[in-house]
N, C-alpha and C positions, 0 to 999 in steps of 0.2 A: 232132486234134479230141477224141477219148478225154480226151488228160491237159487241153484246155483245159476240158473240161467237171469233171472233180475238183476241179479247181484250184477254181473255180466257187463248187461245192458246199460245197467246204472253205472259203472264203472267206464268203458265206453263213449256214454253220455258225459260223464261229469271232464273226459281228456279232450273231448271236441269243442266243450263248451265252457267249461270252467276253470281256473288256471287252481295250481295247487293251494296259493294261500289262501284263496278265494273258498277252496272247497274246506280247509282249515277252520276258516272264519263258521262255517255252516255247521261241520263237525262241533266246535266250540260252544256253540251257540245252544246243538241237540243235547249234549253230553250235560252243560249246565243246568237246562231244564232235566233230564235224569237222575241228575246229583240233586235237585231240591226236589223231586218224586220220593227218591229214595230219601230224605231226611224226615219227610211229612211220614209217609208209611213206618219209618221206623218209631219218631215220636208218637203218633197215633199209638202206635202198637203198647209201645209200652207204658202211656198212660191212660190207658184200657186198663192194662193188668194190673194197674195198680189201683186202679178206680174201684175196680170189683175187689182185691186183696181188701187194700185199707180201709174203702167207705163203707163195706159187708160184712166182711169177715172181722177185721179187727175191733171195730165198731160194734157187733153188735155178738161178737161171741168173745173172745178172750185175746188179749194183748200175749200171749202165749205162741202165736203163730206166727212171732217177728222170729222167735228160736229157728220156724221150720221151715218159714218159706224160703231160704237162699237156698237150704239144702232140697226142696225142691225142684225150686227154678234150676240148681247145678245137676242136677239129676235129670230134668229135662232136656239140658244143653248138653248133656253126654251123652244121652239116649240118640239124641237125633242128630249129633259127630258120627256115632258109630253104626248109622243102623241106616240113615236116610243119604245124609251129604257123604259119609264114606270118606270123608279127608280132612284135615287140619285146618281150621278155620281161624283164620288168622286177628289177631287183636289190630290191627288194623293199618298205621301209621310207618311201626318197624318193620311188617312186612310187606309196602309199600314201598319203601327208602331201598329194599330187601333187592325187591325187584328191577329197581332201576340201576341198580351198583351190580348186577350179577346175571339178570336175565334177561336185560337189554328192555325194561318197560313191559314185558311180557309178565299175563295174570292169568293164573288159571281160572277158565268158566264158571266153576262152581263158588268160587268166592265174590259173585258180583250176586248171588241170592242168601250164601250162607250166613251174612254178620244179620240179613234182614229178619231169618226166622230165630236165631241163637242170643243175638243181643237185647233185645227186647224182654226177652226171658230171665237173662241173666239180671238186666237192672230193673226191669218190673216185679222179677220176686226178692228186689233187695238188696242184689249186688252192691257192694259200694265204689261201682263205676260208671263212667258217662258211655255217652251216645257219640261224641263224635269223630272220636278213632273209627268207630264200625261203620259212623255214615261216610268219612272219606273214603277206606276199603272198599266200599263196596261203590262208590261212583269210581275211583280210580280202576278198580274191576271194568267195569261199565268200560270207562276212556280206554284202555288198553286194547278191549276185545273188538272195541267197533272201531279202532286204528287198525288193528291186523285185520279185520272184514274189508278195510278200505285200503290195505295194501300200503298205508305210509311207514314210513323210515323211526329208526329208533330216535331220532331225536323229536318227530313227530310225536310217536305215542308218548314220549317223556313231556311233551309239552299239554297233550290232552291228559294227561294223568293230574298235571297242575292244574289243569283247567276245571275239573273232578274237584281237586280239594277244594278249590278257591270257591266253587259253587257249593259243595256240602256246608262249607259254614258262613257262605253267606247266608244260606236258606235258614241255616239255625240260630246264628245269633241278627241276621237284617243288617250285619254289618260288611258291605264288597268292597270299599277299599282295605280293611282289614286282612279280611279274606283272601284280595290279592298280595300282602304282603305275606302274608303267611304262606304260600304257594311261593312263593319265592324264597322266603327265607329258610322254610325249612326241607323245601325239597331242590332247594340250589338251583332254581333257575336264572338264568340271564334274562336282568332286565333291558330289554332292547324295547325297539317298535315292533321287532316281528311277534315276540311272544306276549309285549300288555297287549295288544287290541285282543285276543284271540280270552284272554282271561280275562278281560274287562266285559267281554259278549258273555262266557261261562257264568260269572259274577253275576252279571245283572239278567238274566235269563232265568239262573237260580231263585234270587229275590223277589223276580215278579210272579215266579210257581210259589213260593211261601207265601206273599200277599194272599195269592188266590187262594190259597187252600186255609190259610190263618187269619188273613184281616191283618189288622193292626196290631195286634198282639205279640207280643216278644218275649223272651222265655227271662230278661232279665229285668221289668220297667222301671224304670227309673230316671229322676232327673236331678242335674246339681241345684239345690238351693244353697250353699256357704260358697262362699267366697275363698279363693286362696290370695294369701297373705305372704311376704314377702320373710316374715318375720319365723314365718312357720317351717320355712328349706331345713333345719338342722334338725327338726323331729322329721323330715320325710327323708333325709340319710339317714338316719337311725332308722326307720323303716326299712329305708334300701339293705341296710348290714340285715336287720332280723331277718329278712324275707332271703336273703343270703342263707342265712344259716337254717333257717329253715328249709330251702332248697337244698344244700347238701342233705341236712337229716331225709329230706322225702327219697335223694336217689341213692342216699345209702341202705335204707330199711328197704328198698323196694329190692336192689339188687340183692342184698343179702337173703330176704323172704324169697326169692327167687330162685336163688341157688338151693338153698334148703327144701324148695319140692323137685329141683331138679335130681335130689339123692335119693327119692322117692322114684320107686321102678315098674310100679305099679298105676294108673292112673283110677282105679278103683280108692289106691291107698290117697292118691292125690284129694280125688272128691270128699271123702268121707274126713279126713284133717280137714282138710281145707274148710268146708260149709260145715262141721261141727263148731269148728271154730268162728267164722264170719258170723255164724247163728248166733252164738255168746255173746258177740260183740253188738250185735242190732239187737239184740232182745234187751241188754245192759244199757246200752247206749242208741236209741231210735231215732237220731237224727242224721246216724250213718246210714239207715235204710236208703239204698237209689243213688240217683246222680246228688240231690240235694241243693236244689235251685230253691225251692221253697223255703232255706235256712238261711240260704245267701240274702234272699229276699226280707226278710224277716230282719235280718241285722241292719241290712238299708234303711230300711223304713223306721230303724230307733226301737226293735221291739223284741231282743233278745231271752227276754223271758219268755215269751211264744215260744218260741225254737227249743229252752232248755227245760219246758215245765214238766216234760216226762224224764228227768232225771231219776233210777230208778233206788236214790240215795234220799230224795224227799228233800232237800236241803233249799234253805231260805234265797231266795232269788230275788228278795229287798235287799240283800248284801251285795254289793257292786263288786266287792271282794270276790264273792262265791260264782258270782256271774262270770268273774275273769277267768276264777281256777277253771268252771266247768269248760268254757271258750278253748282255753287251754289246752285240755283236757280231749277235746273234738279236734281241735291240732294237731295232737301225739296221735290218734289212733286212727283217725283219717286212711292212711298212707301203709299201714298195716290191713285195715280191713281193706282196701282195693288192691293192695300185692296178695294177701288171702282172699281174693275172690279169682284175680290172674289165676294162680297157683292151684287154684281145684277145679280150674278148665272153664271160668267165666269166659265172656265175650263181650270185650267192651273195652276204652280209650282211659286214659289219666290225664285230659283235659279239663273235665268237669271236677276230678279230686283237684287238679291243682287250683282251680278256681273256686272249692270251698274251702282250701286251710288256708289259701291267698285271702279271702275276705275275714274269714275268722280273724287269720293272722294282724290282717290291720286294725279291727277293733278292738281287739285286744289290748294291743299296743297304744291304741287312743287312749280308750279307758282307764289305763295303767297311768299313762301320762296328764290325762285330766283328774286322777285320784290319787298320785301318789303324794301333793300338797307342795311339791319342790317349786314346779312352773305357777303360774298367775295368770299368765294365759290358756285357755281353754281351748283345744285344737279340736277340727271339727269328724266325730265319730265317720260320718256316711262316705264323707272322702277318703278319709285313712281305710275305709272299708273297700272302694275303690278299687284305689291307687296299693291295697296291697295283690290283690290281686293281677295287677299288672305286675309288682314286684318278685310275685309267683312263678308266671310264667316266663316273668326272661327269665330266671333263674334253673326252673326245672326243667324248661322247655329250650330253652337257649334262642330264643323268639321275643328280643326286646321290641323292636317294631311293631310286631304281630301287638304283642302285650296294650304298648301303649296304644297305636289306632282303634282297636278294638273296643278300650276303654272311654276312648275320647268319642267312637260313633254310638256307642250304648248309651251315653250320657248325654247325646244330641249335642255336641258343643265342645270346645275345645281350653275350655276353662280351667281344666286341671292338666292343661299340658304339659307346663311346668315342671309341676311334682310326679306327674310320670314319668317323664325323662327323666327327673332325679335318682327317685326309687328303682326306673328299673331299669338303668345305666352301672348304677352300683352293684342292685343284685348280679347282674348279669358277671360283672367283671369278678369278683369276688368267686361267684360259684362257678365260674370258667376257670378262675386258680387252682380250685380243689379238683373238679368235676370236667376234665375234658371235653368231654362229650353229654350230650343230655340223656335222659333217659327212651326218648325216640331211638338215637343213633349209636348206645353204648356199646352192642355187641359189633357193631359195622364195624365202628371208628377202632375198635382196641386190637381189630383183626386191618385193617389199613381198605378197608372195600367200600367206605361212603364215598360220596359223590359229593362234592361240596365246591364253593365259588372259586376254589382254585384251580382252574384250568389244566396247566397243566397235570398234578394231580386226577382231576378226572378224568381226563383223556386216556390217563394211566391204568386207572381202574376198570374203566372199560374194555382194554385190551384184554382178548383172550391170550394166554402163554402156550396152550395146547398147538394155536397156528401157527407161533415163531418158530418151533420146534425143529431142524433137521435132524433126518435119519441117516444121510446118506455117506457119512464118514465109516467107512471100514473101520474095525476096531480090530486090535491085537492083542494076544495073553500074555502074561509077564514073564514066561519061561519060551519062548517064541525065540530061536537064534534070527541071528541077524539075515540070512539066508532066507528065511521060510519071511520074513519079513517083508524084505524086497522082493518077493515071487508074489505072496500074497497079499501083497499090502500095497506097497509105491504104486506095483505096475497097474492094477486092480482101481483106484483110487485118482480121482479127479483133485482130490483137497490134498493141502499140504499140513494136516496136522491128523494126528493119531490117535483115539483114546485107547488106553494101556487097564486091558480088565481082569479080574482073578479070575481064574478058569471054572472056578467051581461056584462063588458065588455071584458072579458077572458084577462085581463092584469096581467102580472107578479106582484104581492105584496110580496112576498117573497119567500123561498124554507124553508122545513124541513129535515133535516138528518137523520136518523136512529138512529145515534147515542141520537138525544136530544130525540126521544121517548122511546129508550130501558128504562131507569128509570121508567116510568110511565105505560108503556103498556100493562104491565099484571095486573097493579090495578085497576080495575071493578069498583069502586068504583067512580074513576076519568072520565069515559066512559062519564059520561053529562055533566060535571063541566066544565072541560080543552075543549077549540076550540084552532081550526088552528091557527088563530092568536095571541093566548096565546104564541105558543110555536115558529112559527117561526122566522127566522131570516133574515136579506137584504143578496142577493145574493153579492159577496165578487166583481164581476164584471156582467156588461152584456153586450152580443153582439148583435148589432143591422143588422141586414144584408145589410137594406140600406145607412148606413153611414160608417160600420168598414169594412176595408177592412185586407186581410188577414195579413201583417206586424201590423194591429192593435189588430187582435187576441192573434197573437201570443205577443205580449206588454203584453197584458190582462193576460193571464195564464200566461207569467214570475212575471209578479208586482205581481200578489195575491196568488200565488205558489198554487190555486187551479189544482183540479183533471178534475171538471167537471162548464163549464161555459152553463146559461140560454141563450137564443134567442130569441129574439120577431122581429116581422115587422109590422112596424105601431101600436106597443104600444102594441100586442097581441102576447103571449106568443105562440110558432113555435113547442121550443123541446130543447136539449142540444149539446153541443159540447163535448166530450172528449178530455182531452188532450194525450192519449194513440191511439184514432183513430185518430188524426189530426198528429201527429208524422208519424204513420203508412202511412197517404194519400202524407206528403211530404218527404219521405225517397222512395215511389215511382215514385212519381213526379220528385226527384232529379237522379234518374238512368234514367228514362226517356229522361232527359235535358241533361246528361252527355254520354251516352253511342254513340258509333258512329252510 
């Protein structure tokens, strides 16, 4: 009672004194510092647990326990799904996009603490997934719940929910105009004046809680020392195509390993595959352990034999050859072992895989190019390492902007702008040929309910169909004479159209118009003769509510230039649709969406 009465007050206060964007701006500002809270507490967390795993355990007892710690840590994130949080903890990003396509920005409570205690777990004992799926969830968590505490509009909390992302990764990677493009591009906001200022305060609000709590320190460092060359554009489109085809291979292994524990009915059965398996692969291959910044790192700096010296094949790493296969080789399995850690009930994003088979992927490609003896010139490893990882994410991510700014403020300089546009302009278009949709938006997009910069379309997907719904047409059964019609039906009935239903299973068999009875209706004579099914006729469309979604409705009443379309669900006829109240439901829909 205490806090509902503050709230109250403060509430109150803020309409006497502060106008709404005003108190937007402030929101923004809290939410941003929250979201870099919540990225420090999570990275802390989980490079604790990795601190003690690898610099104790592995170290000083047996390289044997890279086998058991996923299955672990997956053990630990089940326990505490099912016993403490009591509900589904979401990977972060797709159930984010989830929320604003279907429940109007609205987040349940307990996922603004769940990715803090479950993620950390999952990639400190090894998972092969990143942090920053879980830290946007869990700020956009945060932006939701303190918009409904403050009583704003759904285009409000869709705007503080950007506000969340934009600041989780400023906080994580120091990069906010980045940040801000990524908030835009992948949760479809409209860039205007009302919504940059509010994420430029989120942004930079974020960044100055990581200075504090980090210094100077950045989780990628690095700087350009080569030069790009003018001469070099045709090796970074060939970049752009690999990092293409490599983006497909990532969202097709991921979707496929995904559906394959979805045949799994069991989520016992899921852990126990899943972390047997991701164990084999870290114990085999230990540069898959974690997000793997320290490998990305490692290739920057020219020093790839660091990264592959625990190969557990012992193979000569003076062969620039064996350096590629093994490179290679961290490529293919990448994308397997984080859809195998997804799939046994991990907690954690595919940001940070995409940005280590993106870096892999470019050096690789360097390497191959400066040893295969064809070229004369020598293209430069660190940038191709780079700029593949831009290549990465516009491809996997569908986030070329995001890609390139990020790359250009990590690198302090704008030096390889160039060949970032190249590369991941290409990837982008290329794996938007094959690939739709990215792996954020796959299951949204293939069902028609993302939310994306086409206006209309969004507007669309927003609408509930539940409210367009009327009930109030009388219906009639298809053995009904003409008599029992006009007794029960005309005179009974405001509307001038009929739907025509089996008596037994109430399924739509057709509708009757007003019009096709006016001829007949006052001849007495026809009252026994004529039935329903004499007169009427196939509905011109119908909408099903569990299959049509609203751009399908709307298809529907333009193809049949009807007034009024039938409804059934599961084959049983519901009520009508108007095309005069569905106009009316999104011309408010659309001020809603529009208005600041």
């Amino acid at each position: 009672m205490p806090q509902e009465t503050i709230l109250k007050k403060i509430l109150v206060w803020r309409a006497k004194h502060i106008s709404h964007r005003q108190f937007v701006y402030i929101l923004s500002i809290v939410i941003g510092l929250v979201s870099g809270l919540g990225a420090v507490v999570l990275k802390n967390f989980t490079h604790f647990i990795q601190h003690v795993l690898e610099g104790r355990v592995v170290k000083y007892y047996h390289h044997a326990f890279y086998f058991l710690f996923p299955i672990i840590g997956l053990t630990l994130v089940y326990l505490i799904i099912k016993y403490i949080i009591r509900n589904k903890v979401s990977h972060g990003i797709p159930t984010t996009l989830y929320a604003i396509s279907k429940r109007k920005g609205i987040i349940k409570q307990y996922q603004m603490f769940g990715s803090i205690f479950t993620a950390p777990l999952t990639v400190g004992f090894g998972g092969s997934v990143g942090l920053e799926g879980p830290t946007v969830a869990t700020g956009a968590a945060i932006g939701s719940n303190i918009a409904r505490m403050f009583h704003m509009n759904q285009t409000t909390r869709t705007l503080l929910i950007g506000c969340a992302a934009a600041g989780a990764l400023s906080s994580i990677f120091k990069a906010p105009i980045a940040a801000i493009v990524f908030a835009i591009e992948v949760f479809s906001l409209d860039l205007t004046l009302v919504s940059m200022l509010p994420l430029l305060l989120a942004s930079l609000s974020a960044i100055l809680t990581s200075y504090f709590f980090f210094g100077d320190d950045v989780i990628l460092p690095f700087k350009i020392e080569d030069k790009f060359f003018i001469s070099d554009a045709p090796f970074y489109m060939i970049l752009g195509l690999f990092a293409a085809f490599t983006s497909i291979y990532f969202t097709q292994v991921y979707e496929r390993i995904q559906k394959l524990f979805d045949k799994l009915d069991s989520p016992i059965k899921k852990l126990l595959f899943g972390g047997v398996a991701i164990g084999v692969l870290v114990y085999l291959i230990p540069p898959l352990f974690g997000e793997g910044f320290d490998v990305i790192n490692k290739l920057i700096a020219g020093n790839p034999e660091k990264a592959l010296e625990n190969n557990f094949l012992n193979m000569d790493l003076s062969n620039v050859w064996v350096v590629i296969v093994l490179l290679a080789g961290l490529v293919f399995f990448k994308i397997i072992a984080s859809a195998l850690t997804f799939g046994a009930g991990g907690v954690g994003g595919i940001f940070a895989p995409t940005l280590f088979m993106g870096s892999i992927m470019g050096n690789c490609i360097a390497k191959i190019i400066n040893n295969c003896g064809i070229f004369s010139t020598p293209v430069s490893e660190t940038n191709f390492t780079l700029v593949g990882m831009a290549g990465l994410m516009a491809g996997v991510l569908h986030a070329p902007l995001t890609a390139i700014f990020l790359i250009a403020e990590l690198t302090g300089g704008y030096e390889l702008f160039i060949p970032l546009m190249i590369t991941a302009v290409i990837s982008f278009s290329v794996t938007k040929h094959f690939s739709p949709h990215s792996v954020y938006n796959m299951q949204l997009g293939r069902k028609g309910e993302l939310i994306t910069h086409d206006k209309d379309h969004a507007v669309l997907t927003l609408m509930d169909i539940d409210k367009v719904i009327e009930t109030n047409f009388v219906s009639i059964t298809s053995n009904m004479n003409l008599g029992e019609i006009v007794n029960t039906a005309v005179i009974q009935s405001n509307r001038n159209i009929f739907p025509v239903i089996d008596a037994k299973t109430k399924a739509l068999v057709g509708i009757i118009l007003l019009d096709d009875l006016r001829p007949i209706m006052f001849d007495q004579d026809l009252y026994g003769e004529i039935r329903a099914h004499d007169i009427m006729q196939p509905a011109p469309e119908i909408i099903d509510v569990d299959k049509d979604k609203m751009t399908d409705i709307m298809r529907k009443f333009q193809d049949s230039s009807a007034w009024n379309l039938p409804v059934v669900k599961d084959d049983v006829y519901i009520g009508f649709i108007s095309k005069s109240k569905l106009l009316t439901a999104y011309r408010r829909q659309l001020i809603n969406f529009t208005k600041e």
